[in-house]
C-alpha positions in Angstrom: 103.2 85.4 109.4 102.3 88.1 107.1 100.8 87.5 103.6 100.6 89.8 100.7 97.4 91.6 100.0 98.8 95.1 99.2 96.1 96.9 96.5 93.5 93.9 97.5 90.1 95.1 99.0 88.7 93.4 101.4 85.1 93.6 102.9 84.5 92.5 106.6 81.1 91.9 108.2 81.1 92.0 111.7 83.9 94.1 112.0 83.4 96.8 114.7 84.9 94.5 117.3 86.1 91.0 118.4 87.1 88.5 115.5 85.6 90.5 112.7 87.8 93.7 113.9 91.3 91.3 114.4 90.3 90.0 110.8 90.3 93.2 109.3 93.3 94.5 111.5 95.0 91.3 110.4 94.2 91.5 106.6 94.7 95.9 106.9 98.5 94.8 107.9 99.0 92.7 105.3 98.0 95.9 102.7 94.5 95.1 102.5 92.2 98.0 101.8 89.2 97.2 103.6 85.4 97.7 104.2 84.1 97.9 107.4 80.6 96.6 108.3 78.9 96.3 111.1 75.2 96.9 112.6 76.9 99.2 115.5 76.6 103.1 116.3 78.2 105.0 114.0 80.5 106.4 115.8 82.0 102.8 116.6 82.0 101.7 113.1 83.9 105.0 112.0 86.1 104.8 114.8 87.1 101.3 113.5 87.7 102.2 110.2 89.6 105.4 111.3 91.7 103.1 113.3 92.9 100.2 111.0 93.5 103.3 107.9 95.5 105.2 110.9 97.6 102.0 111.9 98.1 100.3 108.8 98.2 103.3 105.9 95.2 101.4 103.9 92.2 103.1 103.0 88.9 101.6 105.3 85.3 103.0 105.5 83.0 101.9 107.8 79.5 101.2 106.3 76.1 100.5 109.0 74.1 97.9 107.4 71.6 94.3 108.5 73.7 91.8 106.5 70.0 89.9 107.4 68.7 92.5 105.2 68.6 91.3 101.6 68.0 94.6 99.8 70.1 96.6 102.4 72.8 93.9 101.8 72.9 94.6 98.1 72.8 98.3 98.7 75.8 98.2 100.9 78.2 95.7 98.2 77.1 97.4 95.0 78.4 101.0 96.8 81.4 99.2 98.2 82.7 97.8 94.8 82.2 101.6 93.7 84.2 103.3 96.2 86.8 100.7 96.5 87.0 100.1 92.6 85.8 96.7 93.3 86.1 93.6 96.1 88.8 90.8 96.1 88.2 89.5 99.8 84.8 88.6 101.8 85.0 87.7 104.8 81.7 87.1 106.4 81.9 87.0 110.2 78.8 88.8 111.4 76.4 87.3 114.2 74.8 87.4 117.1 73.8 85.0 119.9 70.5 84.1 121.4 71.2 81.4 124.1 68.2 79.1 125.3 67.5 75.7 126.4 65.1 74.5 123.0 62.5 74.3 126.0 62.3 77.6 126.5 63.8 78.8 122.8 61.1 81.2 120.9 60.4 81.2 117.3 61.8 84.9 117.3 65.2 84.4 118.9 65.9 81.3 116.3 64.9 83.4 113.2 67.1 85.9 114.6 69.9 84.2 114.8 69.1 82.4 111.7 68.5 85.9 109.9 71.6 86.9 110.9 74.3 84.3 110.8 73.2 82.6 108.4 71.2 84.8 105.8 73.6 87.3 106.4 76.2 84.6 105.2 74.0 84.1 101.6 73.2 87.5 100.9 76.4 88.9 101.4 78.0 85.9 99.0 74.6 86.4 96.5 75.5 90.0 95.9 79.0 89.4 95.1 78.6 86.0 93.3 78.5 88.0 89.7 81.1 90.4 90.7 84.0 87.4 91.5 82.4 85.1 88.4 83.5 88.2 86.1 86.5 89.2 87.7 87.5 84.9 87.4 89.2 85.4 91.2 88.3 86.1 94.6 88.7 84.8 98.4 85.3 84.2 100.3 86.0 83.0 103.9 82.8 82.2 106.2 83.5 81.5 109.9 81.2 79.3 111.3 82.0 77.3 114.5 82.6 73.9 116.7 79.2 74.4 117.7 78.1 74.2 114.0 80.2 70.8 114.1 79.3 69.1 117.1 76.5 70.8 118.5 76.3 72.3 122.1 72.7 72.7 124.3 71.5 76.1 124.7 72.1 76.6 121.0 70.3 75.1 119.3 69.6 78.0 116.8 73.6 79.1 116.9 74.4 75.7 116.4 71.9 75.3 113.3 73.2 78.8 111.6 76.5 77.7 112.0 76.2 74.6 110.4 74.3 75.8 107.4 76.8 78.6 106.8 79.0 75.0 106.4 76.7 73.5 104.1 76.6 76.9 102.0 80.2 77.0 102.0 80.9 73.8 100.6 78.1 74.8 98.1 79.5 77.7 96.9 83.1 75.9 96.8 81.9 73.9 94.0 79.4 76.3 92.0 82.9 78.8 92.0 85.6 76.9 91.7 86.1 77.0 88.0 85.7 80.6 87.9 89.4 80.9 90.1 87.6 81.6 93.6 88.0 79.9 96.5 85.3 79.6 99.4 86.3 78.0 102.8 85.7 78.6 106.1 87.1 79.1 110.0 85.3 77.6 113.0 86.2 79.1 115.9 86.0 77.1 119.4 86.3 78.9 122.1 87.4 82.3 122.0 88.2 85.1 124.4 86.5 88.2 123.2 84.1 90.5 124.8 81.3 87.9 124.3 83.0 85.9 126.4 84.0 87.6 128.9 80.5 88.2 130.4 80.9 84.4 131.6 81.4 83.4 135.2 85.2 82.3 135.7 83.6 78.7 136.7 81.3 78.5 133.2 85.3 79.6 131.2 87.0 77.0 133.8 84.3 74.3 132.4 85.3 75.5 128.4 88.7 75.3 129.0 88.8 72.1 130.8 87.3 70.5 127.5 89.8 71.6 125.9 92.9 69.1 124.9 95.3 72.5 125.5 93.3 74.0 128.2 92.9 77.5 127.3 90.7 79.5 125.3 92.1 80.8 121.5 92.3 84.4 120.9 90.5 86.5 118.0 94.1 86.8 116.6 94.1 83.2 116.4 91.4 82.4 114.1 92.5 86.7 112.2 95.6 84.6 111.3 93.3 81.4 110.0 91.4 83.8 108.2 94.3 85.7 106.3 95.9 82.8 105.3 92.7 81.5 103.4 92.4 85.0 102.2 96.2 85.0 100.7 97.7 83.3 97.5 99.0 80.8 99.6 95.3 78.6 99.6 95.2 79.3 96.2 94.6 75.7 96.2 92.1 74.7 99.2 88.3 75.5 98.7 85.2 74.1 100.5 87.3 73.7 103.4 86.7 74.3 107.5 89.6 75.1 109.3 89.1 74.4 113.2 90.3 77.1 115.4 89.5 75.7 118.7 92.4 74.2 120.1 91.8 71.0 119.9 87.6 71.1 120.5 85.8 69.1 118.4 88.7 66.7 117.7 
């Protein structure tokens, strides 16, 4: 289904590859103009950008910047609202993994992925806070995940960071609402992307078997999750998770 988002800019963290890249491909088809970023070589984050403004006739720009990075952060949104004329879509979708047993789990590989995920979640939504207040509209979509749900072992600190961006969503749901912006968020189960490919077919034949429709999602699958919450259509569903997981965490 296709939703309406011509003249709409959207900025998408993560969005070199995977889920953050079928997002913005997703949102870019609908007419979304859209913001690129991504901690990747340049080269990949331009060739993104270059890619969904070839394909879908919207203007993109890729811009390199540690959503984890609080000044860096700001930096990268305040020259975003001024090349794009301003911001009507976040999507925050950026993180990384760090899988350990908590036995063997250091302090630096949770703070990572804490930094990341979920910093990366609050700084990104701090620095545009003001901007959707004054403009009395805006779509913030966070994706978290099952894991943030229902926990899984070996992830403890993925697990954690997902959950709070949860917590923070709900949060912000409520501190925004009156000002006409909406804040859910998409948690993915499991997906087949690049991450997971890595895996040993017997570790995806273990995922998919605790799945109730026995098969892993796609990126396009939670891209279409995403867009909706992004589109008029929500206009009346905040604080919100949507599970994209097939069934998962039933």
């Amino acid at each position: 289904m296709s939703y309406d988002l011509t003249n709409k800019t959207a900025i998408v963290t993560g969005a070199a590859r995977g889920i953050g890249f079928a997002a913005a491909s997703k949102l870019a088809a609908c007419g979304a103009n859209i913001a690129v970023i991504d901690y990747c070589a340049e080269d990949t984050g331009k060739a993104a950008a270059e890619k969904l403004q070839t394909e879908y006739g919207i203007k993109a720009a890729f811009y390199r910047c540690d959503v984890s990075d609080f000044e860096a952060s700001k930096a990268t949104a305040d020259t975003i609202i001024d090349d794009f004329g301003g911001v009507d879509i976040l999507v925050n979708n950026a993180g990384i993994v760090r899988d350990k047993l908590m036995l063997k789990l250091s302090e630096e590989d949770f703070d990572a992925v804490i930094n990341v995920n979920l910093k990366g979640t609050f700084n990104m939504m701090k620095h545009l806070y003001t901007h959707f207040m004054r403009k009395r509209s805006g779509k913030i979509v966070n994706v978290s995940s099952v894991v943030g749900l229902i926990g899984n072992a070996g992830q403890a600190n993925y697990s954690a960071s997902k959950a709070g961006v949860v917590g923070l969503t709900k949060s912000a749901a409520k501190e925004l609402a009156g000002r006409g912006v909406t804040v859910n968020a998409v948690a993915p189960g499991f997906i087949m992307t690049d991450m997971t490919d890595t895996l040993s077919d017997k570790v995806k034949e273990q995922f998919t078997q605790a799945i109730p429709m026995k098969r892993g999602g796609s990126a396009e699958d939670v891209a279409n999750a995403i867009a909706f919450l992004c589109s008029d259509e929500s206009s009346y569903i905040t604080g919100e998770v949507i599970r994209v997981d097939g069934g998962m965490a039933m």
